[in-house]
PDB file of N, CA, C and O in Angstrom, chain B, residues numbered from 101:
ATOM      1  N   UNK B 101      23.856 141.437-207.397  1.00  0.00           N
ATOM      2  CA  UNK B 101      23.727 140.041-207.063  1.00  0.00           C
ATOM      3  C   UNK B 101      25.111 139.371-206.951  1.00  0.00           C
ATOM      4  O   UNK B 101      25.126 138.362-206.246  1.00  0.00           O
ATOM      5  N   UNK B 102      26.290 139.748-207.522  1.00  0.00           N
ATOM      6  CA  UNK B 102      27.407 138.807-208.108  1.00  0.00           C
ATOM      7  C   UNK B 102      28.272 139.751-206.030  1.00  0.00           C
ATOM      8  O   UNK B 102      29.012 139.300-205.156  1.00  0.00           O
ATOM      9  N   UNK B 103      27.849 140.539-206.150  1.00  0.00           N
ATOM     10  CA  UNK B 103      28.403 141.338-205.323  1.00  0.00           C
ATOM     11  C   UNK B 103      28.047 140.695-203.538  1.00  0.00           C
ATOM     12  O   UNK B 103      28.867 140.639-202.622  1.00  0.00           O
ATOM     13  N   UNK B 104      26.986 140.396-203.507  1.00  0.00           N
ATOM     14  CA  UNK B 104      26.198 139.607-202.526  1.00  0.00           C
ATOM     15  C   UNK B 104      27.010 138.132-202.255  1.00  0.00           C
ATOM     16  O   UNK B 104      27.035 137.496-201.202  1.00  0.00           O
ATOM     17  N   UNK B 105      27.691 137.786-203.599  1.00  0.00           N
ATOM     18  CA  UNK B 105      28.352 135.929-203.426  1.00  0.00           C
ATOM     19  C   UNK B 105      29.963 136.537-203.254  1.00  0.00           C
ATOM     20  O   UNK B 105      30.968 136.066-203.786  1.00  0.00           O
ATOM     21  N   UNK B 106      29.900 137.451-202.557  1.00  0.00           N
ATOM     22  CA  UNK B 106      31.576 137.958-203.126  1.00  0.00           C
ATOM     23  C   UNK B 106      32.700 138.863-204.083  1.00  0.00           C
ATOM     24  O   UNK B 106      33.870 139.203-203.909  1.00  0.00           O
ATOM     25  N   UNK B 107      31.706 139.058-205.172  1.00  0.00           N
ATOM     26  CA  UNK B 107      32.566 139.699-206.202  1.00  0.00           C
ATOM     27  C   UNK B 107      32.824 141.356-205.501  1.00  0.00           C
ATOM     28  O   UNK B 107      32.117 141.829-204.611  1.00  0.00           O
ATOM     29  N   UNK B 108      33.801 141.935-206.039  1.00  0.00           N
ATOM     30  CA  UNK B 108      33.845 143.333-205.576  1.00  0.00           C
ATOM     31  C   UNK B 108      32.967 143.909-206.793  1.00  0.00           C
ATOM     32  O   UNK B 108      32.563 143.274-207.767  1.00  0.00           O
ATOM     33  N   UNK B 109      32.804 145.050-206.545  1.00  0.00           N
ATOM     34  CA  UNK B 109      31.982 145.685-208.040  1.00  0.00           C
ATOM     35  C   UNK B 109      32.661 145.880-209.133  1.00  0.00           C
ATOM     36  O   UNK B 109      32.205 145.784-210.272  1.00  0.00           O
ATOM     37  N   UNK B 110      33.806 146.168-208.824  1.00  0.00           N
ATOM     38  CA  UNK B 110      35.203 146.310-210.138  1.00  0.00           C
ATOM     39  C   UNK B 110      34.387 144.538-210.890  1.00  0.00           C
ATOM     40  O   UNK B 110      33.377 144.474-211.591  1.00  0.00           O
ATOM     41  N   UNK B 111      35.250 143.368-210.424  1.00  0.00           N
ATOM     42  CA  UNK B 111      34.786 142.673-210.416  1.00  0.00           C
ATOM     43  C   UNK B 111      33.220 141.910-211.262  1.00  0.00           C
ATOM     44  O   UNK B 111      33.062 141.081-212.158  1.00  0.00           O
ATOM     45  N   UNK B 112      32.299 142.727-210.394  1.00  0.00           N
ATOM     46  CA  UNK B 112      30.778 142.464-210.812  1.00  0.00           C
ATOM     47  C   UNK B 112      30.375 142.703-212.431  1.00  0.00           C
ATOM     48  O   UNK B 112      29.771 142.033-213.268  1.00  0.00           O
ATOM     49  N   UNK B 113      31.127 144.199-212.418  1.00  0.00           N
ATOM     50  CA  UNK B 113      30.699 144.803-213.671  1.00  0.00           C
ATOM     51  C   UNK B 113      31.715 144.604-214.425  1.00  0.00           C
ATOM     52  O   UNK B 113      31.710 145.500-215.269  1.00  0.00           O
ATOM     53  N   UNK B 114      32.860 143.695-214.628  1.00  0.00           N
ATOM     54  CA  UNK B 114      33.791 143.540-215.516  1.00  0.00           C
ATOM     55  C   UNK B 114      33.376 141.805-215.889  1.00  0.00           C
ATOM     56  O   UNK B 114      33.655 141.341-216.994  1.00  0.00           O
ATOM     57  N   UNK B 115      32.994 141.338-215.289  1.00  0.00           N
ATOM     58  CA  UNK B 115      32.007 139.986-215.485  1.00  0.00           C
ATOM     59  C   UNK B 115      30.884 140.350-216.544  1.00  0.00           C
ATOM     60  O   UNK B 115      30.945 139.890-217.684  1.00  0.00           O
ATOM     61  N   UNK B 116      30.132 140.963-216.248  1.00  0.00           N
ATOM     62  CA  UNK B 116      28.968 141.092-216.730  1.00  0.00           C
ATOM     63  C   UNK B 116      29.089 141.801-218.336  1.00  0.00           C
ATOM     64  O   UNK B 116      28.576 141.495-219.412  1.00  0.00           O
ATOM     65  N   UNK B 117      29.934 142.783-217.953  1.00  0.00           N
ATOM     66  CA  UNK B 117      30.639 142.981-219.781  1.00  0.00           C
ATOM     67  C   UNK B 117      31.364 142.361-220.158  1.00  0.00           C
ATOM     68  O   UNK B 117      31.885 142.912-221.128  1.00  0.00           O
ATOM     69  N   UNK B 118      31.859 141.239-219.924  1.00  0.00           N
ATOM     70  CA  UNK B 118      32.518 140.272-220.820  1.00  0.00           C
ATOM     71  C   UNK B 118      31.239 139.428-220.888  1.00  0.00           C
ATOM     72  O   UNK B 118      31.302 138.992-222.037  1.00  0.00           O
ATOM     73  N   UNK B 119      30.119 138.937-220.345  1.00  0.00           N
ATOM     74  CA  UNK B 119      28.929 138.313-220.481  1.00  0.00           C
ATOM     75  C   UNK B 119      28.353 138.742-221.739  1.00  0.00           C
ATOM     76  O   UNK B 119      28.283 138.016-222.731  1.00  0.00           O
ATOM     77  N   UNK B 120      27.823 140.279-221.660  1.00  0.00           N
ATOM     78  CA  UNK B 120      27.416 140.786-222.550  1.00  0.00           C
ATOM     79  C   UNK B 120      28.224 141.289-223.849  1.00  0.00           C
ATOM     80  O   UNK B 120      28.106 142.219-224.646  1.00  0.00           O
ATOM     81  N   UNK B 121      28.824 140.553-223.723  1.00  0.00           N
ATOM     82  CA  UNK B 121      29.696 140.686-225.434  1.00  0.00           C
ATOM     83  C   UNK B 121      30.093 139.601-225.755  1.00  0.00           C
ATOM     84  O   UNK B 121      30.137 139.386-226.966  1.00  0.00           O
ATOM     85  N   UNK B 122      30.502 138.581-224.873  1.00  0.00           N
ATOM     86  CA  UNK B 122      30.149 137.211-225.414  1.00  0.00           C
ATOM     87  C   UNK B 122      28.877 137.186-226.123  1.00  0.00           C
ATOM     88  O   UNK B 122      28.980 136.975-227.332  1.00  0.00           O
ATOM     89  N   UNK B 123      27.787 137.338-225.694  1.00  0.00           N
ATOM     90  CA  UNK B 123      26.614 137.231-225.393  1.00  0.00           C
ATOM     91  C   UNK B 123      26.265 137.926-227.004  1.00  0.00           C
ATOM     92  O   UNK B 123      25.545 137.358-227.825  1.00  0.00           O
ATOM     93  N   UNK B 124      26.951 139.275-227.234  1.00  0.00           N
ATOM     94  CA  UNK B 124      26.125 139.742-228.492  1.00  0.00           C
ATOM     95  C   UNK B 124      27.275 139.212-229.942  1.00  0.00           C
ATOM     96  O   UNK B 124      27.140 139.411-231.150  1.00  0.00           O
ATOM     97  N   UNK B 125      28.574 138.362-229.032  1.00  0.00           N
ATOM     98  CA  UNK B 125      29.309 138.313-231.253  1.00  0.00           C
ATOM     99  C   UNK B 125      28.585 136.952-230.888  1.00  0.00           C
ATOM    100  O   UNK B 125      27.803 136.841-231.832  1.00  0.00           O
ATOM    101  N   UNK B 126      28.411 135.983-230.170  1.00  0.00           N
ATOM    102  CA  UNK B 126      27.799 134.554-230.147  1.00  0.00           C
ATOM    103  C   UNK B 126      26.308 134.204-230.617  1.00  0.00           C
ATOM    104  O   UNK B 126      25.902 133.428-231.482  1.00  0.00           O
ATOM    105  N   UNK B 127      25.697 134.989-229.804  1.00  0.00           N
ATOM    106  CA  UNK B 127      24.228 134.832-229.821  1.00  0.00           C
ATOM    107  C   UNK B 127      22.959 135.410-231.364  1.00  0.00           C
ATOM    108  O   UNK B 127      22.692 136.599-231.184  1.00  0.00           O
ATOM    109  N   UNK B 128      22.572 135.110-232.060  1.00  0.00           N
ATOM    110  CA  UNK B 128      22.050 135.253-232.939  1.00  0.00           C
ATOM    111  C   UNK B 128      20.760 136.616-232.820  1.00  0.00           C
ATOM    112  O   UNK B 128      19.707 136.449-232.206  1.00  0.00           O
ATOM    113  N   UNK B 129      21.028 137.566-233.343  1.00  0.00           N
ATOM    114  CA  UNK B 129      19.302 138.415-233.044  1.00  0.00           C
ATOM    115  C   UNK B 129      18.344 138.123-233.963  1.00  0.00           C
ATOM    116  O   UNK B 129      18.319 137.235-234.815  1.00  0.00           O
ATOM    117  N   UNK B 130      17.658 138.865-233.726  1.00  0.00           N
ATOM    118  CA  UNK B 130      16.150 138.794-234.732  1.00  0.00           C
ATOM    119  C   UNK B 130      16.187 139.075-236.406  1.00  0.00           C
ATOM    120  O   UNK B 130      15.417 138.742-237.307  1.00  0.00           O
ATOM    121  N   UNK B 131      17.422 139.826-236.390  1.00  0.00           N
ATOM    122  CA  UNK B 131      17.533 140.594-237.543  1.00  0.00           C
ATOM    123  C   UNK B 131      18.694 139.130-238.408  1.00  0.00           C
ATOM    124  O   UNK B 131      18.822 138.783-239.582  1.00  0.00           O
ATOM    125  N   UNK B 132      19.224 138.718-237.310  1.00  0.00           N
ATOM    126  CA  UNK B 132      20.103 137.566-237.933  1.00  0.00           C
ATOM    127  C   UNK B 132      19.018 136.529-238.238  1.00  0.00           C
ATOM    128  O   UNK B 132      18.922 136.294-239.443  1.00  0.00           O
ATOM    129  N   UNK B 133      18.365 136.002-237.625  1.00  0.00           N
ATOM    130  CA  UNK B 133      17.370 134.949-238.227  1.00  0.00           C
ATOM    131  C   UNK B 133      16.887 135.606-239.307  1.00  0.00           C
ATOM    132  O   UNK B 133      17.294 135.263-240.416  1.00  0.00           O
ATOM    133  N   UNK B 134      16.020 136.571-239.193  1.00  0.00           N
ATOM    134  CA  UNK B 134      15.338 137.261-240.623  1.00  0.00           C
ATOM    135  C   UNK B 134      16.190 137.272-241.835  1.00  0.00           C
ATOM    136  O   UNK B 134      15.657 137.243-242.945  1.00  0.00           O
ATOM    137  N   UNK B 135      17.392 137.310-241.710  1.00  0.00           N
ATOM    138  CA  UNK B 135      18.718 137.555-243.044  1.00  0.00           C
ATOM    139  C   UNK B 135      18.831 136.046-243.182  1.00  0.00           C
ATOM    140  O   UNK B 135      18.972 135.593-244.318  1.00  0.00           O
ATOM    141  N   UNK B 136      18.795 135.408-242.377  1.00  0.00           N
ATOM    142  CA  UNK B 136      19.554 133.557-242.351  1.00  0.00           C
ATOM    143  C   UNK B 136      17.581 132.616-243.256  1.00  0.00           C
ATOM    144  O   UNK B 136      17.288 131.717-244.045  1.00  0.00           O
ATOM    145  N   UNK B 137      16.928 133.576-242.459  1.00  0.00           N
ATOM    146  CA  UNK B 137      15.394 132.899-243.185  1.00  0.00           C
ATOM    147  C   UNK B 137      15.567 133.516-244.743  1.00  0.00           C
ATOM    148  O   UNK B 137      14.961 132.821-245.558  1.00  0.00           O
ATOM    149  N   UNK B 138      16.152 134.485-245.238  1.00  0.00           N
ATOM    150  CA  UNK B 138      15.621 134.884-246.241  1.00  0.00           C
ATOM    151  C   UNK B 138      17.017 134.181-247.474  1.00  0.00           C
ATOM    152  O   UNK B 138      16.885 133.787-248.633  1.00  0.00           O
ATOM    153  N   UNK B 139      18.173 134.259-246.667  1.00  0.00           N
ATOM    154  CA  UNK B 139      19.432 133.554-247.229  1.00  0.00           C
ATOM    155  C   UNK B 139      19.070 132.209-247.788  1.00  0.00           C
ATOM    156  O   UNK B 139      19.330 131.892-248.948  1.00  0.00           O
ATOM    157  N   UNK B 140      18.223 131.121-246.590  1.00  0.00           N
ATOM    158  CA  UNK B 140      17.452 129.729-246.765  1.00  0.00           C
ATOM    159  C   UNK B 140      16.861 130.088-247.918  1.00  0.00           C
ATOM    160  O   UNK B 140      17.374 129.677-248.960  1.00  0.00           O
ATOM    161  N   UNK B 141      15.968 130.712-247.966  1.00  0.00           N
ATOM    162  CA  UNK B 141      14.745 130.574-249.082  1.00  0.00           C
ATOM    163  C   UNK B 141      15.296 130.656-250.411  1.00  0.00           C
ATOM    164  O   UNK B 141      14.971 129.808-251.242  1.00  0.00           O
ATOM    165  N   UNK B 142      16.182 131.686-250.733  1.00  0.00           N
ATOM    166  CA  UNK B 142      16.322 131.719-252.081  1.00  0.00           C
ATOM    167  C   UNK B 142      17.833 130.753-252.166  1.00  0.00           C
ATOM    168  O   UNK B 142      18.701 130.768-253.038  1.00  0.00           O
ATOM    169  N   UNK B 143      17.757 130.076-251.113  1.00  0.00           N
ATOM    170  CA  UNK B 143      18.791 129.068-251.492  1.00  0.00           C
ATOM    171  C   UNK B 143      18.352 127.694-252.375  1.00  0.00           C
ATOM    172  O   UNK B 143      18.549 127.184-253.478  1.00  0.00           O
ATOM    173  N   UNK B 144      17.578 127.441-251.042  1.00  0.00           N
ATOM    174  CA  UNK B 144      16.495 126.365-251.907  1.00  0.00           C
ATOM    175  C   UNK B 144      15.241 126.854-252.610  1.00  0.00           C
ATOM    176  O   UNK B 144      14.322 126.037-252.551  1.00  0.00           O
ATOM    177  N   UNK B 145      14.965 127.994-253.271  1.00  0.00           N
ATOM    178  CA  UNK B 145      14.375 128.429-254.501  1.00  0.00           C
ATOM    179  C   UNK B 145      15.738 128.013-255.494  1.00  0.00           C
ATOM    180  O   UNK B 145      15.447 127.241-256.408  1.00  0.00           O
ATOM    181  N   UNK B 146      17.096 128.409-255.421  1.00  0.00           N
ATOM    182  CA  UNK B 146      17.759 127.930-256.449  1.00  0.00           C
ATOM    183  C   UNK B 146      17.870 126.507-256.692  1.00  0.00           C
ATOM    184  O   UNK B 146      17.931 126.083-257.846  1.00  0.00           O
ATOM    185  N   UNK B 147      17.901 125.718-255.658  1.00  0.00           N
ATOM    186  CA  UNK B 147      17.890 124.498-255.581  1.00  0.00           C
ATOM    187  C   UNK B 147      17.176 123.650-256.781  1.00  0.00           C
ATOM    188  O   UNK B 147      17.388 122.705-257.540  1.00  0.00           O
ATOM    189  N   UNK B 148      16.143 124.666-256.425  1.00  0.00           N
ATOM    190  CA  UNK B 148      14.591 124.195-256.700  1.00  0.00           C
ATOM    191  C   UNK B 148      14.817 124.139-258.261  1.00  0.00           C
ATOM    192  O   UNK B 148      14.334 123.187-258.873  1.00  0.00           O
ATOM    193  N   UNK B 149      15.713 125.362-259.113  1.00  0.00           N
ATOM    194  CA  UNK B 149      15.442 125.808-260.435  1.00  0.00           C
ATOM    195  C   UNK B 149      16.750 124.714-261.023  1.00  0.00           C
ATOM    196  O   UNK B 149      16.971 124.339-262.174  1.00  0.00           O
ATOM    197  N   UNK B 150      17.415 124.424-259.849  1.00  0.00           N
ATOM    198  CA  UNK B 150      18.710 123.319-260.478  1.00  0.00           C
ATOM    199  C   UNK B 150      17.872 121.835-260.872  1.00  0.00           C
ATOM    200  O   UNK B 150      17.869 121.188-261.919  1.00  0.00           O
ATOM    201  N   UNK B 151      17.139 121.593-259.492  1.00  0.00           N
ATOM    202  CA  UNK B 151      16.582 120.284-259.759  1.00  0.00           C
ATOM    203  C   UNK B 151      15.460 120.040-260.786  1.00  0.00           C
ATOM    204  O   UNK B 151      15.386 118.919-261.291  1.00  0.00           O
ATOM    205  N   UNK B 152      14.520 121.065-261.161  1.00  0.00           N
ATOM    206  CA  UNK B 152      14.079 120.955-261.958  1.00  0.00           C
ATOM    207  C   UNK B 152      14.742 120.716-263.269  1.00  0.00           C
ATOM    208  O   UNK B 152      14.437 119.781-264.009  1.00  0.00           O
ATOM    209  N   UNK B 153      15.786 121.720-263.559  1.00  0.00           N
ATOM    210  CA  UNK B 153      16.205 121.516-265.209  1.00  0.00           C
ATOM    211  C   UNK B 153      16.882 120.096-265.013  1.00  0.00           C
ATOM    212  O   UNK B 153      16.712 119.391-266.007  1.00  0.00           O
ATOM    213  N   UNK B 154      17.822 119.301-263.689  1.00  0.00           N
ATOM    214  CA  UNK B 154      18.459 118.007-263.856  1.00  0.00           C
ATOM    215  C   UNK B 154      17.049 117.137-264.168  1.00  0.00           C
ATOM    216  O   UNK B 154      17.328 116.258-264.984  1.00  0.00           O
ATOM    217  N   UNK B 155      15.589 117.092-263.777  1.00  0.00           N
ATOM    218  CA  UNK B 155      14.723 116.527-264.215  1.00  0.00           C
ATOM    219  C   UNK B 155      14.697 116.664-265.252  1.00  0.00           C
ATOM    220  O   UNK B 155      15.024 115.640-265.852  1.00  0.00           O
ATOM    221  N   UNK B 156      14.311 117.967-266.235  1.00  0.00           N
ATOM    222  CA  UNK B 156      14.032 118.103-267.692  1.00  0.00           C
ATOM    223  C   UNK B 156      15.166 117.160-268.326  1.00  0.00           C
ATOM    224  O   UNK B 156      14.873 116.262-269.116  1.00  0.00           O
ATOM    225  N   UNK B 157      16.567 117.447-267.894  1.00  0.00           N
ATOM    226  CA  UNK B 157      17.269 116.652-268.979  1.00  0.00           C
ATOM    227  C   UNK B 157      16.918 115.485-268.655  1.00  0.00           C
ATOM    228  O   UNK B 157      16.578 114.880-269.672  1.00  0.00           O
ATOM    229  N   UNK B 158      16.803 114.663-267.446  1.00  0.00           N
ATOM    230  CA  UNK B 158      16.438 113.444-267.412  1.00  0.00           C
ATOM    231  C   UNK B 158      15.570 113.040-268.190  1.00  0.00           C
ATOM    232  O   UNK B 158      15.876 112.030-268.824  1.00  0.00           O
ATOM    233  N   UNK B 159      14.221 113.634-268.436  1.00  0.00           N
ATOM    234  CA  UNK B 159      13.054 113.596-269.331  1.00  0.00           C
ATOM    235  C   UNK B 159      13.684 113.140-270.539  1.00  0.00           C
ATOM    236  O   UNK B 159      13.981 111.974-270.801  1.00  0.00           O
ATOM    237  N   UNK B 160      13.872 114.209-271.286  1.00  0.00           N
ATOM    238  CA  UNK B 160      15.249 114.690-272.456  1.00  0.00           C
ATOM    239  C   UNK B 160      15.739 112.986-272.547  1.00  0.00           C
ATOM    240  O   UNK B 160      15.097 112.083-273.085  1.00  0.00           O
ATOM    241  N   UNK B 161      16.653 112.911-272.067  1.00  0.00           N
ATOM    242  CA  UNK B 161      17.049 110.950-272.496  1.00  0.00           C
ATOM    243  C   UNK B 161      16.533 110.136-272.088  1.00  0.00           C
ATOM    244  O   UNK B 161      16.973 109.002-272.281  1.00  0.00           O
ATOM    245  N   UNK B 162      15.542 110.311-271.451  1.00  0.00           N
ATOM    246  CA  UNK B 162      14.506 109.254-271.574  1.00  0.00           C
ATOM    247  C   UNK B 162      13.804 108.839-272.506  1.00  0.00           C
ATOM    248  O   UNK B 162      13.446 107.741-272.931  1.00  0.00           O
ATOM    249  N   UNK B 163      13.547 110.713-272.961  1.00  0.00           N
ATOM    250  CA  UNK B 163      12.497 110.288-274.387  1.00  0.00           C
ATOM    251  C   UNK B 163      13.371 109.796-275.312  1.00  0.00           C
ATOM    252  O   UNK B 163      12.950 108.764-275.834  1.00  0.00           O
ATOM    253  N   UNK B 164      14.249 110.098-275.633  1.00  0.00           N
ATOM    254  CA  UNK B 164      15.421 110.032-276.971  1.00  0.00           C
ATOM    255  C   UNK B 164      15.490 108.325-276.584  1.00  0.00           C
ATOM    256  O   UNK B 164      15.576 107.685-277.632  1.00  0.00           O
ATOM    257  N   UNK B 165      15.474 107.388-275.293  1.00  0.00           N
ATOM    258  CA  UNK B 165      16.207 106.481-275.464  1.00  0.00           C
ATOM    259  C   UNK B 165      14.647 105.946-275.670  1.00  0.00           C
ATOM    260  O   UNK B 165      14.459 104.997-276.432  1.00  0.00           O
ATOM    261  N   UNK B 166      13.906 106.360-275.212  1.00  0.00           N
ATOM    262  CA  UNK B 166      12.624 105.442-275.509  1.00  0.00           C
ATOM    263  C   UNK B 166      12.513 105.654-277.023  1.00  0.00           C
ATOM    264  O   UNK B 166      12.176 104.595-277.551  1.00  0.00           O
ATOM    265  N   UNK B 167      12.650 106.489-277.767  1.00  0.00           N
ATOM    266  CA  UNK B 167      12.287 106.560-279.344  1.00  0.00           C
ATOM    267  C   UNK B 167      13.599 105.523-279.589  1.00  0.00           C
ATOM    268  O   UNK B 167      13.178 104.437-279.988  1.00  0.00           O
ATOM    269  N   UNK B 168      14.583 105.543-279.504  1.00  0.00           N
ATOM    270  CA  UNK B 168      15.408 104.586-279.800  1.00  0.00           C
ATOM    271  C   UNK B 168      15.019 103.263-279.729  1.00  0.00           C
ATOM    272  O   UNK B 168      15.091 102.356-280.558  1.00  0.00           O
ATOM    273  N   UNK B 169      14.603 103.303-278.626  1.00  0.00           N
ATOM    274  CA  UNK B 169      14.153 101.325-278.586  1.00  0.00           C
ATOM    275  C   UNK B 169      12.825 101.385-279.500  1.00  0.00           C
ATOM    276  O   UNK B 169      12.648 100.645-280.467  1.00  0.00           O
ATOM    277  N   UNK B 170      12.004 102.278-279.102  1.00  0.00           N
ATOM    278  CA  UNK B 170      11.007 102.062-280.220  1.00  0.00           C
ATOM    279  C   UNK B 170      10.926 102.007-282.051  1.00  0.00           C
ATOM    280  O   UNK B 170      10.169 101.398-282.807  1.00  0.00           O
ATOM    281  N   UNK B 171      12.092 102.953-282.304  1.00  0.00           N
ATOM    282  CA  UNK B 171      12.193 102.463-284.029  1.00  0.00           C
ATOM    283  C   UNK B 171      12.951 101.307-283.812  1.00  0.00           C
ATOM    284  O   UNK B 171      12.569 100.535-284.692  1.00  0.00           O
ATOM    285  N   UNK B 172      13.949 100.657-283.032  1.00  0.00           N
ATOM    286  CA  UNK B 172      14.887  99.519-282.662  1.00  0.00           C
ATOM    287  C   UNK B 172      13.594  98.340-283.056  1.00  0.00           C
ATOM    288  O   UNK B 172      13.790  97.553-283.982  1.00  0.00           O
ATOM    289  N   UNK B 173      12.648  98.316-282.488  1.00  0.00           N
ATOM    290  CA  UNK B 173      11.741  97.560-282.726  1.00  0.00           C
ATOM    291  C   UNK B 173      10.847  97.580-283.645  1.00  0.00           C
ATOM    292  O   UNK B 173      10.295  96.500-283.855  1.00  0.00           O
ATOM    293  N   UNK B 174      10.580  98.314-284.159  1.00  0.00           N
ATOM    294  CA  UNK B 174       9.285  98.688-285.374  1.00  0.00           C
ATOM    295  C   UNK B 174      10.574  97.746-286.596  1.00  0.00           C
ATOM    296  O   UNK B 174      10.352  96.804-287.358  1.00  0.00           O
ATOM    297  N   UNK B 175      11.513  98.293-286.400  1.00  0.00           N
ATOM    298  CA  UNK B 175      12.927  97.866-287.696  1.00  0.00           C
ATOM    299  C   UNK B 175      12.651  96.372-287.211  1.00  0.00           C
ATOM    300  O   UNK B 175      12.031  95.669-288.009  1.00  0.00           O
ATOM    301  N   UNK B 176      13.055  95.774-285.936  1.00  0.00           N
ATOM    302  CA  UNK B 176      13.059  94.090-286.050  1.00  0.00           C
ATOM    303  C   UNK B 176      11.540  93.280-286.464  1.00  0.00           C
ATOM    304  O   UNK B 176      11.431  92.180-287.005  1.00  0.00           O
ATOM    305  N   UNK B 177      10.695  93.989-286.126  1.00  0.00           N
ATOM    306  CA  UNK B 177       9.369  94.026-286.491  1.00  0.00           C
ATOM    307  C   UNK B 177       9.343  93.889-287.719  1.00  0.00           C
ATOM    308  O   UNK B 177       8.717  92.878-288.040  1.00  0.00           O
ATOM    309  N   UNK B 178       9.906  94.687-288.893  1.00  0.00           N
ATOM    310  CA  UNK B 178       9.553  94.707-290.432  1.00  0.00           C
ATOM    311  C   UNK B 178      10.397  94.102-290.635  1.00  0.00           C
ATOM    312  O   UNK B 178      10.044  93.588-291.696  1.00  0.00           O
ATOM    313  N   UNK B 179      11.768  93.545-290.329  1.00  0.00           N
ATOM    314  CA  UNK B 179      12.210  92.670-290.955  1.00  0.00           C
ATOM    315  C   UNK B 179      11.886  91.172-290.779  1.00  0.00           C
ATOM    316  O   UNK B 179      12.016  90.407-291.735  1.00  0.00           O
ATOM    317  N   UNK B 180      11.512  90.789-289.701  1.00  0.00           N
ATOM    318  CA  UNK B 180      10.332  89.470-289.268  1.00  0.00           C
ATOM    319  C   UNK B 180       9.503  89.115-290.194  1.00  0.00           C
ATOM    320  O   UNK B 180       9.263  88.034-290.731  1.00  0.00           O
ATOM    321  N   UNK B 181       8.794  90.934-290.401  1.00  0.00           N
ATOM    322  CA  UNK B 181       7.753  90.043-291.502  1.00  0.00           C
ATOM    323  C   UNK B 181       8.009  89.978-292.612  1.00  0.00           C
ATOM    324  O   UNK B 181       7.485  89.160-293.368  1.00  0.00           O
ATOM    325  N   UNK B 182       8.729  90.686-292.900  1.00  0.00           N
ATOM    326  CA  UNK B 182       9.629  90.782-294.910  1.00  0.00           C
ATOM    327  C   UNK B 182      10.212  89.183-294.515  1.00  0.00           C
ATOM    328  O   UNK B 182      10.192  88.505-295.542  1.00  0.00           O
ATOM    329  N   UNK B 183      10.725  88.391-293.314  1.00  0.00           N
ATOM    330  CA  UNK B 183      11.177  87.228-293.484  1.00  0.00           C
ATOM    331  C   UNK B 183      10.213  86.127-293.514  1.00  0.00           C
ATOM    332  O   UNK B 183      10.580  84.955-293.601  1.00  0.00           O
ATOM    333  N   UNK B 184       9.043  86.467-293.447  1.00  0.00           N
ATOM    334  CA  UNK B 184       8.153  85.282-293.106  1.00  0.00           C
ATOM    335  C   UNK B 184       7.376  85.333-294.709  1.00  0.00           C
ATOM    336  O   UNK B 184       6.883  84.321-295.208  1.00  0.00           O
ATOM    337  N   UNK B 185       7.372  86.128-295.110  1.00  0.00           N
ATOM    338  CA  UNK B 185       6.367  86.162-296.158  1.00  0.00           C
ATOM    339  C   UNK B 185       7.052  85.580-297.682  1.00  0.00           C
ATOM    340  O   UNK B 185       6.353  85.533-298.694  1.00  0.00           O
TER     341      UNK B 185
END
């Protein structure tokens, strides 16, 4: 075809292998998606095991600050009424 618009065949077929090797370090195969799908997954599976434990600790001082305010108050609470009585 390249030969038909002009090219000589030297030409034709020195085109077409620089095509096809562009073509294979550029272009992604099947086996590259399958490695890049499986690279994804246990990426965000780790993700997954990071964000969970940054939740747990979140939990973690939440509860600690909620027990804090809560004896904080039970204490202003008993001293209210030790003052009223």
């Amino acid at each position: 075809m390249l030969e038909e618009v002009g090219f000589s065949r030297n030409q034709a077929e020195t085109s077409v292998k620089l095509l096809a090797d562009t073509m294979e370090e550029n272009l992604a195969s099947k086996q590259d998606m399958k490695d890049l799908r499986v690279e994804l997954r246990q990426e965000m599976k780790d993700l997954g095991v990071e964000f969970r434990q940054e939740l747990k600790n979140l939990e973690m001082r939440l509860t600690v600050r909620m027990g804090a305010m809560l004896a904080g108050t039970i204490a202003i609470l008993t001293a209210i009424q030790k003052l009223t009585y």
